[in-house]
mmCIF file of the C-alpha atoms, coordinates in Angstrom:
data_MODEL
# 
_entry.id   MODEL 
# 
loop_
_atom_site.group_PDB 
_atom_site.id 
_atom_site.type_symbol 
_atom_site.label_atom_id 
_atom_site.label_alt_id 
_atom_site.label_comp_id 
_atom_site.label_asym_id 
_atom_site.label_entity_id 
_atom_site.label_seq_id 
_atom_site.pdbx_PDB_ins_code 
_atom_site.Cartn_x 
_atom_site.Cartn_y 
_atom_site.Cartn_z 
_atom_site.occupancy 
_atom_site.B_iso_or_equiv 
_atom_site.pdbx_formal_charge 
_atom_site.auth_seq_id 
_atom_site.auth_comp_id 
_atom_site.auth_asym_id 
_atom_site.auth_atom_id 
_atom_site.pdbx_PDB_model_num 
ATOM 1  C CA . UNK A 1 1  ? 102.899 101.105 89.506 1.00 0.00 ? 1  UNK A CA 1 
ATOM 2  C CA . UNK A 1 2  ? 101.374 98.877  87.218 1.00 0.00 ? 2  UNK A CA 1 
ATOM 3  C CA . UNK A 1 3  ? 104.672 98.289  84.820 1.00 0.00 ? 3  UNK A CA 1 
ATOM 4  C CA . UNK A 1 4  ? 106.532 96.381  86.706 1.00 0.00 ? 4  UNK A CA 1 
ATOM 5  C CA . UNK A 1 5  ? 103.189 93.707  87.434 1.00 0.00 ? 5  UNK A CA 1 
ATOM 6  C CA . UNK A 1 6  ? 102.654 93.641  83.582 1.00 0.00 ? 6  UNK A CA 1 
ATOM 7  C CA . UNK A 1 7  ? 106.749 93.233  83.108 1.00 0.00 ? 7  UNK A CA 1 
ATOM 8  C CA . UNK A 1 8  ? 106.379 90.440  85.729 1.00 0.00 ? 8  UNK A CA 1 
ATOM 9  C CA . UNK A 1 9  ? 103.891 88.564  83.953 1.00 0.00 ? 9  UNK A CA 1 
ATOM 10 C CA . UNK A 1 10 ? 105.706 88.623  80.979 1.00 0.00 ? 10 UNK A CA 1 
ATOM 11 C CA . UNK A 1 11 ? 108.552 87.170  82.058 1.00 0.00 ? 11 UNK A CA 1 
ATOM 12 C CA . UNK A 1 12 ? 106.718 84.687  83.383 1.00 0.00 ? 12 UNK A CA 1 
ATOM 13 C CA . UNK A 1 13 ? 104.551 84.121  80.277 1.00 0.00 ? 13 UNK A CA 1 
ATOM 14 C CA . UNK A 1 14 ? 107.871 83.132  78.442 1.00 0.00 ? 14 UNK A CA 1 
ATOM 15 C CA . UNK A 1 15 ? 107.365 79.746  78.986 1.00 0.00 ? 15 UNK A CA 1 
ATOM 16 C CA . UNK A 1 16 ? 104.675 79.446  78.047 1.00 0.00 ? 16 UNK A CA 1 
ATOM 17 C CA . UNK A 1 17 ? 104.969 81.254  74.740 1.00 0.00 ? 17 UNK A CA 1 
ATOM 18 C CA . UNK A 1 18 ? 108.360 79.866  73.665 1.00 0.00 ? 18 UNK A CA 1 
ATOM 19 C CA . UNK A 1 19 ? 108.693 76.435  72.454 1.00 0.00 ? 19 UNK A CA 1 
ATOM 20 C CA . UNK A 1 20 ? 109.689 74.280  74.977 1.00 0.00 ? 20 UNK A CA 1 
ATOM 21 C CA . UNK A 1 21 ? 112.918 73.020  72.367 1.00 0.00 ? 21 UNK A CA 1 
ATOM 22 C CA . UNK A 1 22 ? 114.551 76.057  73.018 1.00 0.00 ? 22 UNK A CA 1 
ATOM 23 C CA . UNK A 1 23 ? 113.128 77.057  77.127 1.00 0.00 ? 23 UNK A CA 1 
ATOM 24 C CA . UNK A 1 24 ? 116.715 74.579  78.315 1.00 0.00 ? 24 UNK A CA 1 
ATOM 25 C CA . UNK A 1 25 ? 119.059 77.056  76.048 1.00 0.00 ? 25 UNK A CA 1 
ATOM 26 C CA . UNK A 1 26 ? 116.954 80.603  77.718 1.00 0.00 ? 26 UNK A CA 1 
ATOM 27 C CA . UNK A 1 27 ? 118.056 82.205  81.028 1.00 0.00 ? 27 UNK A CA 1 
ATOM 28 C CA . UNK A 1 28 ? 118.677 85.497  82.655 1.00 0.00 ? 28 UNK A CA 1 
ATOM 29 C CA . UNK A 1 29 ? 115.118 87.070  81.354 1.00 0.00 ? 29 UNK A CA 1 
ATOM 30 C CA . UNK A 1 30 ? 115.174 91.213  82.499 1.00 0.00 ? 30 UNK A CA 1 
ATOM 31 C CA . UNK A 1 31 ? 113.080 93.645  80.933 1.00 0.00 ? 31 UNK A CA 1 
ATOM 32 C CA . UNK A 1 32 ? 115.164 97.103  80.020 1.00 0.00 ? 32 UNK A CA 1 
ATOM 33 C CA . UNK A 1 33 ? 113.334 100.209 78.115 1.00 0.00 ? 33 UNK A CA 1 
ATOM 34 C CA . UNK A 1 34 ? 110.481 98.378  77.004 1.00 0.00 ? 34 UNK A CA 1 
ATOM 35 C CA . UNK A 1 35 ? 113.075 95.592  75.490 1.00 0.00 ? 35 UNK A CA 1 
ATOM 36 C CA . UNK A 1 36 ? 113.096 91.873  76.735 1.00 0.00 ? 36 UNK A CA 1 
ATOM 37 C CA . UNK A 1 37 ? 116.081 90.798  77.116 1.00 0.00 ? 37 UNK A CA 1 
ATOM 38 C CA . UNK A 1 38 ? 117.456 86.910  76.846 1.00 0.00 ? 38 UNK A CA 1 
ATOM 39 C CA . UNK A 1 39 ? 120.391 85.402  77.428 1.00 0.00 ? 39 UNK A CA 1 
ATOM 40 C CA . UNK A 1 40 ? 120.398 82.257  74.862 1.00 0.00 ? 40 UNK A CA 1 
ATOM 41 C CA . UNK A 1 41 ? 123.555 79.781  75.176 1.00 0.00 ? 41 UNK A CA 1 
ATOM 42 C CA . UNK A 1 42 ? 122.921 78.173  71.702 1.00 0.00 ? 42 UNK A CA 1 
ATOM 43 C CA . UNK A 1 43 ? 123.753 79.672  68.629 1.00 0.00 ? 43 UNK A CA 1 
ATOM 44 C CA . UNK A 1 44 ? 120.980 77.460  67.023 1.00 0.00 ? 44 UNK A CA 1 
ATOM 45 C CA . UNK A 1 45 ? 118.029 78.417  69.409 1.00 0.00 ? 45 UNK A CA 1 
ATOM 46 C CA . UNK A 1 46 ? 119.322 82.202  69.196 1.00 0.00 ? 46 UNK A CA 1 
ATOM 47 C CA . UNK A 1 47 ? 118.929 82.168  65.754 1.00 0.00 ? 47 UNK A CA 1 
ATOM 48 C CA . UNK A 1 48 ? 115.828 80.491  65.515 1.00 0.00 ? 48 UNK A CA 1 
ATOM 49 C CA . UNK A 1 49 ? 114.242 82.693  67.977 1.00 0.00 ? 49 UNK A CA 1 
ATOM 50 C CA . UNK A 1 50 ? 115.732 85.624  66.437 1.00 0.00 ? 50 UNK A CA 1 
ATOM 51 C CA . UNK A 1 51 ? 113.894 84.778  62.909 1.00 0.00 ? 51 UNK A CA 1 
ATOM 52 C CA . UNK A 1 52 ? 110.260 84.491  65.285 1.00 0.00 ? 52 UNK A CA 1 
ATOM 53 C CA . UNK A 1 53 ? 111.179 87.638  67.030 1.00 0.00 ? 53 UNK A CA 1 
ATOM 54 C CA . UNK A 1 54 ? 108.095 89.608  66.115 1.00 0.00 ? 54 UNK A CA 1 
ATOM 55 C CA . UNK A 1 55 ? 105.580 86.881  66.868 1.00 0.00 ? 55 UNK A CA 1 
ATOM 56 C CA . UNK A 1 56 ? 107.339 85.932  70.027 1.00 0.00 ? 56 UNK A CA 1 
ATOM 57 C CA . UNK A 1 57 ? 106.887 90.347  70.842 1.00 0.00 ? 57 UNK A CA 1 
ATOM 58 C CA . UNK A 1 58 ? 103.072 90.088  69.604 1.00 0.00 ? 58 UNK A CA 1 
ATOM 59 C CA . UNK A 1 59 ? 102.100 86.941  71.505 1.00 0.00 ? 59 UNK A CA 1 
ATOM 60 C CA . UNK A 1 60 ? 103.842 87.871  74.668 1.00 0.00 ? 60 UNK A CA 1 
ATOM 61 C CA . UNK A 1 61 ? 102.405 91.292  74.875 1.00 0.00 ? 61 UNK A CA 1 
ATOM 62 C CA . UNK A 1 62 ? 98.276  89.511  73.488 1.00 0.00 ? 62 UNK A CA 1 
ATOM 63 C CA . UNK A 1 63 ? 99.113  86.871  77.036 1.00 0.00 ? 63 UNK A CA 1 
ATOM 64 C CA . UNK A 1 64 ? 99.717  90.070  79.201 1.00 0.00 ? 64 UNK A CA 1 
ATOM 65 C CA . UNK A 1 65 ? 97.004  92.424  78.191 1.00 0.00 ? 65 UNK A CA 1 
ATOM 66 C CA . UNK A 1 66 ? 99.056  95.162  77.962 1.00 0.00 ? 66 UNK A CA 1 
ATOM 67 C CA . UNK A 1 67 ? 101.911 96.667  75.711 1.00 0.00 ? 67 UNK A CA 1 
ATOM 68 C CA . UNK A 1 68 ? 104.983 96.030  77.668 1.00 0.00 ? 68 UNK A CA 1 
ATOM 69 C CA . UNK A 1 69 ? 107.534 95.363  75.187 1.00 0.00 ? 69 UNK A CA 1 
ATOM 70 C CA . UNK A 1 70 ? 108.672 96.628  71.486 1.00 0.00 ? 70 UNK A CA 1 
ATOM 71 C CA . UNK A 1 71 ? 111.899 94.266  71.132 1.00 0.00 ? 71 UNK A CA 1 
ATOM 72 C CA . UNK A 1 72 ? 113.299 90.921  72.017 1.00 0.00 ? 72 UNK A CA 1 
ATOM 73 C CA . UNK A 1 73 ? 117.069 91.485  72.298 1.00 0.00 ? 73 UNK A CA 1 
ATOM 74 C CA . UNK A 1 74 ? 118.912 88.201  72.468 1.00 0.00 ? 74 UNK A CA 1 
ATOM 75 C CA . UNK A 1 75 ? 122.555 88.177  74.178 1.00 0.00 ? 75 UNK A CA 1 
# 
């Protein structure tokens, strides 16, 4: 039962972890077998997210507590 409270927070968490540069070009946040993923309508903020991918994964998981995600998979 506690999953989907820790995969709520992290969603939530996004913006506050993500640069707020790229938050406008982010949408359509849904966590999938332990994977986060993002829809990202800019090539440019896709790939500079992509190249942060496992801070972004370590510092999303350190604001929740709890190890809810392995992956950021951006669409």
């Amino acid at each position: 039962m506690e999953t989907p409270l820790y995969e709520h927070r992290l969603i939530a968490s996004w913006a506050e972890i993500v640069p707020s540069k790229y938050l406008s070009y982010t949408k359509d946040l849904f966590i999938k077998n332990q994977c986060l993923y993002v829809k990202v309508t800019s090539a440019v903020a896709k790939n500079e997210l992509f190249l942060h991918k496992k801070e972004l994964v370590a510092m999303l998981n350190a604001k929740v507590g709890y190890h809810t995600i392995t992956d950021i998979c951006f669409t």
